[in-house]
N, C-alpha and C positions, 0 to 999 in steps of 0.2 A: 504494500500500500504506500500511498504517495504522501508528504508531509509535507506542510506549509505552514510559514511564518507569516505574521504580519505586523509589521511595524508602525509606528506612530499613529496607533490608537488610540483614537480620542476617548478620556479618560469617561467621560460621559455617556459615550457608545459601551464603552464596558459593562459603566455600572448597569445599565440599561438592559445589554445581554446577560449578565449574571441574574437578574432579577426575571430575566423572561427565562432562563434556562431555568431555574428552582419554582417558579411557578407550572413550569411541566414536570418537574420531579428528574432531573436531569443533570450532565456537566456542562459546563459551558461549550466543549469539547464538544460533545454530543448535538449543542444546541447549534453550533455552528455550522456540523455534518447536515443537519435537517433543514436549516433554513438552504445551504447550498443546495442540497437536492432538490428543493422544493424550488429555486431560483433555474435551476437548468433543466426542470423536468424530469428528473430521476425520481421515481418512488421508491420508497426503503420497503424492503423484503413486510413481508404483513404474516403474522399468527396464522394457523389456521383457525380460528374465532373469526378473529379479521377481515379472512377470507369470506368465508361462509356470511357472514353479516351483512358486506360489500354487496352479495349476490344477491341475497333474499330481502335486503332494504326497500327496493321499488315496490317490490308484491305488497307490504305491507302486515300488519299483523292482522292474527284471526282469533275473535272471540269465541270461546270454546263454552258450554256449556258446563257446570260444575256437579255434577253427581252430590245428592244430599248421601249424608253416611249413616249406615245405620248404626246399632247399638256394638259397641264390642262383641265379641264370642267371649266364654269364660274360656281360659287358660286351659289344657291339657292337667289331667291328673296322672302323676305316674306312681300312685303308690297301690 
């Protein structure tokens, strides 16, 4: 993988991206990787959750009916 420096960063820009990087729960490092992808159209690899969400988001969700329960069974006896 490839590394980059960057120099004379405005100290403002900093503080700015540390507080957007820990408000995603992240490193700056990290936050820096994602705004660049997101700047050149690379999407970061997704979960399979992710995935699956991605797909079935447009269909929407479905209201399921809830079966009432009935009373417990009593326990097995084993004696």
């Amino acid at each position: 993988m490839a590394s980059i420096t960057i120099r004379n960063l405005d100290e403002g820009l900093k503080r700015r991206l540390r507080v957007r990087a820990a408000e995603h729960g992240r490193s700056m490092e990290e936050e820096v990787r994602d705004i660049l992808r997101q700047a050149v159209g690379v999407t970061a690899p997704r979960n399979l959750g992710q995935t699956i969400h991605a797909r079935f988001a447009t269909v929407g969700g479905v209201d399921l009916e809830v079966p009432t329960r009935g009373p417990m069974r009593e326990p097995p006896s084993f004696s």
